[in-house]
C-alpha positions as CSV (number, residue, x, y, z in Angstrom):
1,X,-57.9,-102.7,77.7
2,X,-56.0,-102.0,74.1
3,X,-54.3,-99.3,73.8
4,X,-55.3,-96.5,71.1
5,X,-53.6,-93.6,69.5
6,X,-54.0,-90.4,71.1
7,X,-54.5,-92.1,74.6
8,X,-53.2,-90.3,77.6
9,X,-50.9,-93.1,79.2
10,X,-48.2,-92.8,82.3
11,X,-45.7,-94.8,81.7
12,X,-42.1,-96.9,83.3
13,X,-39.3,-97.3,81.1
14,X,-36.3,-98.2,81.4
15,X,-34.4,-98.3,77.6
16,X,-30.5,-100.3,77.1
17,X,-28.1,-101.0,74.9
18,X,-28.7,-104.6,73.3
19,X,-25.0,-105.6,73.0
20,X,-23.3,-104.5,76.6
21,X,-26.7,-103.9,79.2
22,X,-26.1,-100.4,79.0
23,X,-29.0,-98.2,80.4
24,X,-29.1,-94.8,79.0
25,X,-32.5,-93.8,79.8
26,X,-35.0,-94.5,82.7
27,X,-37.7,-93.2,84.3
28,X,-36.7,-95.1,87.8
29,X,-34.4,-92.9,90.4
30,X,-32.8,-97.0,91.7
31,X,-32.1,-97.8,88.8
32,X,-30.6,-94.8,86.9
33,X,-28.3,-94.9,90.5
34,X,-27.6,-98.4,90.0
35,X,-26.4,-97.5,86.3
36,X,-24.0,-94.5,87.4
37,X,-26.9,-92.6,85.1
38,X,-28.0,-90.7,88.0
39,X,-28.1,-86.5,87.4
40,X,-28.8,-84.4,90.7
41,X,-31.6,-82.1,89.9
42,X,-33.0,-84.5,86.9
43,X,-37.0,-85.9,87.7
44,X,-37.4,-89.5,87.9
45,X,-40.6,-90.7,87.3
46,X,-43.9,-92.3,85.4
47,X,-43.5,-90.1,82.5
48,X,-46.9,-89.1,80.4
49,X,-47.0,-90.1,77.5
50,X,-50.1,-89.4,75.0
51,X,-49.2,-92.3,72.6
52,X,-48.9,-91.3,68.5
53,X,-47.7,-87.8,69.7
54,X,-44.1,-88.6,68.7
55,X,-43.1,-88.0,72.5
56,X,-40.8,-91.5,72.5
57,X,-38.5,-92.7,70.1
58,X,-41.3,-93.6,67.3
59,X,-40.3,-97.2,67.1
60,X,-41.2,-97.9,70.6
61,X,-44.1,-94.8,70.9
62,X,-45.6,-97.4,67.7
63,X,-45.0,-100.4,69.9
64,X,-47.3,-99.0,73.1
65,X,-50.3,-99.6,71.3
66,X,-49.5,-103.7,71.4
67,X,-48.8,-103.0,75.5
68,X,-51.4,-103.9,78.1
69,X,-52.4,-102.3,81.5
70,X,-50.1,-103.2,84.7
71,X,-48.0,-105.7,82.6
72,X,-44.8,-105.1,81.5
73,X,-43.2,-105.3,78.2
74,X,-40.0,-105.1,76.6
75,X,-39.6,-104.0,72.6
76,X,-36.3,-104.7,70.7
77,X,-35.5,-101.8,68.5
78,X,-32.8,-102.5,65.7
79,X,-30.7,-99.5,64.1
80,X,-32.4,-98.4,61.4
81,X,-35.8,-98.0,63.6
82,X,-33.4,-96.5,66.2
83,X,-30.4,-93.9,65.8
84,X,-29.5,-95.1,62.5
85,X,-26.1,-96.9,61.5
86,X,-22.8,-95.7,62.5
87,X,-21.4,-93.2,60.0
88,X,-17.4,-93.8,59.5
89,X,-17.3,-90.4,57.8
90,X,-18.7,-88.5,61.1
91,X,-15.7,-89.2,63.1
92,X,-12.9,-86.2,62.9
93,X,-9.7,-85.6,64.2
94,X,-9.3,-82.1,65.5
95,X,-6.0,-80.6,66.6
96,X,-5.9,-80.1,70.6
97,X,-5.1,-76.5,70.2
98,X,-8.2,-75.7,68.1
99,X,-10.9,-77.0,70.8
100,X,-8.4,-74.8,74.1
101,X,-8.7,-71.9,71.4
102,X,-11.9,-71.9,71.9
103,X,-12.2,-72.8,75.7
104,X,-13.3,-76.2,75.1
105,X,-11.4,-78.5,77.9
106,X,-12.1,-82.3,76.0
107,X,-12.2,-85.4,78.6
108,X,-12.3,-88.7,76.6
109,X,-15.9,-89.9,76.6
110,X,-17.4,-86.8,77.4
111,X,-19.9,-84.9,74.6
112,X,-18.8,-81.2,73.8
113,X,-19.9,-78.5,70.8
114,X,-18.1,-78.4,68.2
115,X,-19.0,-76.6,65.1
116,X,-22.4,-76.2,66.4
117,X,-22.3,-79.9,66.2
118,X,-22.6,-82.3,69.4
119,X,-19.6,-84.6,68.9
120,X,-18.2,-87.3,71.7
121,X,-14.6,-87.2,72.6
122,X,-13.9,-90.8,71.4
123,X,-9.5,-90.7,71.8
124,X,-7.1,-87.8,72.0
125,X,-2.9,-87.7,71.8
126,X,0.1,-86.9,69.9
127,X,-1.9,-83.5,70.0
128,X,-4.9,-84.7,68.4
129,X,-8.9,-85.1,69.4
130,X,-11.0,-87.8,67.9
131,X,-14.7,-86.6,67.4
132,X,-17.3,-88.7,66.6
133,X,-20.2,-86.5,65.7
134,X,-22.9,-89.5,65.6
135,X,-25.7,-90.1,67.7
136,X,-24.2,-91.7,70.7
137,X,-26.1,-94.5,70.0
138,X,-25.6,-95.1,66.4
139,X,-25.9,-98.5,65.2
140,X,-26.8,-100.3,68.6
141,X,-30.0,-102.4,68.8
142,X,-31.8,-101.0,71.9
143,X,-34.0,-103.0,74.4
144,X,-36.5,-101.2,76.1
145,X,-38.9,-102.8,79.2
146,X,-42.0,-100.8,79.5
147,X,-44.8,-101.1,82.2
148,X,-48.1,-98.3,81.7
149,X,-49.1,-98.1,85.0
150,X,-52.7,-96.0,83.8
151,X,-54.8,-95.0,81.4
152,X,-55.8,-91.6,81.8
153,X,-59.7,-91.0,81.5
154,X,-61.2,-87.7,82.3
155,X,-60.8,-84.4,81.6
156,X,-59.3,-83.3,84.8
157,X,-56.5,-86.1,85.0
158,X,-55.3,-85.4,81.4
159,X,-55.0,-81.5,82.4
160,X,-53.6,-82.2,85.6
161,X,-50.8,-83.9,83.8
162,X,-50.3,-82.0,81.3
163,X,-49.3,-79.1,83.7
164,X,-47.3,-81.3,85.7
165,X,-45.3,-82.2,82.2
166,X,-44.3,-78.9,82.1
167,X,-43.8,-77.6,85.3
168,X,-42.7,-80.7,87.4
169,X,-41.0,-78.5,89.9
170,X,-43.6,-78.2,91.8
171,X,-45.9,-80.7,93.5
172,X,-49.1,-81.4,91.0
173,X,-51.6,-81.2,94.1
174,X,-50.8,-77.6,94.5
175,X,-52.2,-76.7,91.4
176,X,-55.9,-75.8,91.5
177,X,-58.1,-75.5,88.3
178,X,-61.7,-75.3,87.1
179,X,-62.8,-77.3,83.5
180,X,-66.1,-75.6,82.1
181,X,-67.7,-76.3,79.3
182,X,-65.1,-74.3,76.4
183,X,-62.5,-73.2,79.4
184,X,-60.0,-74.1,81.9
185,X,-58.8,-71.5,84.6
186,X,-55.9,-72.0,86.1
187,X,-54.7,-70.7,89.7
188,X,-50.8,-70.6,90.1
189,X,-49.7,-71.7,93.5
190,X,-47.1,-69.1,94.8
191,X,-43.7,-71.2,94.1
192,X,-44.9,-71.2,90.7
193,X,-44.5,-67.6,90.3
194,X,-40.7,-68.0,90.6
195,X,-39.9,-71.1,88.5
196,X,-37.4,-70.7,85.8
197,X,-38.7,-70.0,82.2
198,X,-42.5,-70.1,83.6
199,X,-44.2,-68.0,81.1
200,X,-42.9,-70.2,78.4
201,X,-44.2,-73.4,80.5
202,X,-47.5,-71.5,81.1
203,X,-47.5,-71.0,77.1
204,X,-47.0,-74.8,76.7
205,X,-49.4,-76.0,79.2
206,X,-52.2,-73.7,76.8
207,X,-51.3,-74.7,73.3
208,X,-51.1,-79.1,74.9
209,X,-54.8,-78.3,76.2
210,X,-55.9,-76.7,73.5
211,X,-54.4,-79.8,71.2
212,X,-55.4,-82.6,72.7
213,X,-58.7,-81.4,74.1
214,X,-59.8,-79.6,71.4
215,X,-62.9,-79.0,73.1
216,X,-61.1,-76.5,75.4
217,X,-61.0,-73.1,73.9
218,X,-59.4,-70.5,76.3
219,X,-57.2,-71.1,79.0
220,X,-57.1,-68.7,81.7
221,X,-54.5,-68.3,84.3
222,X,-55.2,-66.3,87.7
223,X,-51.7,-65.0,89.9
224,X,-52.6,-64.3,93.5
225,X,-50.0,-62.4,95.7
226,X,-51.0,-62.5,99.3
227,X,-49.9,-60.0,102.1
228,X,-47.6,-62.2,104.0
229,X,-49.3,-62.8,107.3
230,X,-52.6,-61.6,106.7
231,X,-55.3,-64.0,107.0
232,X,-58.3,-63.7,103.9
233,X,-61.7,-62.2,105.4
234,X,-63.4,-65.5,105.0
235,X,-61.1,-67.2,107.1
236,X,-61.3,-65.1,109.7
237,X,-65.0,-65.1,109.9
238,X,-64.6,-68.9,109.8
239,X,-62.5,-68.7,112.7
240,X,-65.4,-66.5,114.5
241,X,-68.3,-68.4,113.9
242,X,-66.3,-71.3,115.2
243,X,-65.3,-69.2,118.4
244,X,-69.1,-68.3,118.8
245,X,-70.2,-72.4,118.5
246,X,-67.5,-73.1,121.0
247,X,-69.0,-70.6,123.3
248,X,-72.6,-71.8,122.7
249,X,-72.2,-75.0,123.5
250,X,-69.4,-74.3,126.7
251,X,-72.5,-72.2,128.1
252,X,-75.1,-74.9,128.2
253,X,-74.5,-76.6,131.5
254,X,-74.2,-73.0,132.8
255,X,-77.7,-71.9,131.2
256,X,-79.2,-74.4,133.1
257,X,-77.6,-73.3,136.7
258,X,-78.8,-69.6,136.2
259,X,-82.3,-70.9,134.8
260,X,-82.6,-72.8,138.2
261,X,-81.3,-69.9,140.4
262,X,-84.1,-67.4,138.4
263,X,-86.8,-69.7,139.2
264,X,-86.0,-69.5,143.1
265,X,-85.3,-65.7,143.2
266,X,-89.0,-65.5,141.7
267,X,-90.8,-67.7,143.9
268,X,-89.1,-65.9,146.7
269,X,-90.3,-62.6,145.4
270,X,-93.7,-63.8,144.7
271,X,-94.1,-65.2,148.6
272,X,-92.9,-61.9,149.9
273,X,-95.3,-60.4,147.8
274,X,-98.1,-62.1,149.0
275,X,-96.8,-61.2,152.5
276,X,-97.1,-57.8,152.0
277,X,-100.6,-57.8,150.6
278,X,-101.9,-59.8,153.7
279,X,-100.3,-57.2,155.7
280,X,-101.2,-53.9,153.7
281,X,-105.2,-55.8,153.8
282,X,-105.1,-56.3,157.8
283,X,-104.0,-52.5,158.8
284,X,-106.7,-50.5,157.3
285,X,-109.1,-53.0,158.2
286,X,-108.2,-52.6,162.2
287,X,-108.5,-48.6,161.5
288,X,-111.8,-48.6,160.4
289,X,-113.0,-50.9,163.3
290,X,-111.5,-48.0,165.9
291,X,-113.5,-45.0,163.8
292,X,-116.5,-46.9,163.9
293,X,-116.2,-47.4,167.8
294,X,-115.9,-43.6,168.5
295,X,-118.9,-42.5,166.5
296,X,-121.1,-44.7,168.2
297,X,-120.2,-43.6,171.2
């Protein structure tokens, strides 16, 4: 299936540098490991991507759309489409004691602030700091080997990942939502609540599903605090209409044993009862034969 702009796509990447193998980005924890890339805390995974949106480097966000499903590409991306050429006038040489005036403690290779300028520490001595305020990857032709794993279809899938995009901190499953006809509502799980910078992220998740489902007016997002320890009313009355079935069905063999054992105590009662209505129909009749006796007589 070809790939179209403004397609919602998850996608494995894993981007180097033409000339020395390199990797300086991926979306796979083994390899950014193998590569000495690997950041504690950083997320490595299938990234979304919804393709023309300028989310990727637009030389390779351009070369998605000749990708296919489950197969995996590569794209070579020359300088000019990439970072641009290397800039001979960017590089500086900054006395040592101006970068400790200003508590910046340079380490060769590493990138500081400079000027409000990102610059890497490219040599220092005799006193002296070389910074080389180009892009780190000015005027290297990059390789990148993509695989799109899926093409996301419905409604639900795109939103789902779109709040995952921006609040990957917490597991997407967690997050429970409704999609009607102009609206979305949105419950918050509890962990959530306490994410760094959430209002912002619950910002962005409203303006992406208002973009790119235009359909999708209002977004609406519901924060539950529950008592810790209480259980919700309809849980418990689960839990008792459960209790009660239990009981029922415990109580059958029983119902059976006291349905036997009332069916002899009234056929006992009944023969007794006959009993005494023979008896109570012979004694008066022996009475009446003695009165009889006496007034003939």
């Amino acid at each position: 299936m070809a790939i179209k702009k403004s397609d919602f796509i998850i996608v494995n990447y894993t981007g180097k540098v033409k000339e020395t193998g390199e990797v300086f980005d991926t979306t796979s924890e083994e390899t950014a490991k193998e590569s000495k890339l690997y950041k504690e805390g950083d997320l490595y995974e299938p990234r979304l991507v919804v393709v023309g949106e300028g989310w990727l480097l637009k030389a390779l966000d351009d070369a998605l759309l000749a990708f296919k499903l489950n197969k995996e590409d590569s794209v070579e991306i020359p300088p000019e489409n990439a970072f641009g050429p290397r800039d001979s006038e960017k590089v500086k040489l900054v006395p040592l004691r101006r970068l400790v005036a200003r508590g910046i403690n340079p380490q060769l290779g590493a990138q500081i602030e400079f000027d409000k300028k990102l610059a890497t520490v490219r040599t220092m001595g005799s006193g002296r700091v070389t910074l080389d305020f180009n892009p780190p990857l000015a005027g290297k032709t990059l390789v990148y080997t993509v695989t799109i794993q899926k093409q996301l279809k419905t409604n639900e899938e795109k939103i789902a990942a779109l709040i995952h995009r921006r609040i990957p901190a917490v597991e997407a499953e967690k997050f429970d939502f409704k999609v009607g006809e102009e609206d979305v509502t949105l419950n918050m799980p509890a962990e959530s609540l306490y994410v760094e910078g959430i209002q912002l992220a619950k910002r962005g998740i409203a303006l992406d599903i208002q973009r790119y489902l235009p359909d999708l007016i209002t977004v609406k997002f519901i924060e539950s605090f529950t008592k810790p320890g209480a259980t919700p009313k309809a849980k418990k009355k689960a839990k008792k209409e459960t209790k009660k079935e239990t009981k029922t069905v415990a109580s059958k063999p029983a119902a059976k044993k006291t349905a036997k054992k009332a069916a002899k105590k009234a056929a006992k009662s009944t023969k007794s009862e006959e009993k005494t209505e023979k008896k109570t129909v012979k004694k008066p009749a022996k009475k009446t034969t003695k009165k009889a006796a006496k007034e003939t007589s």
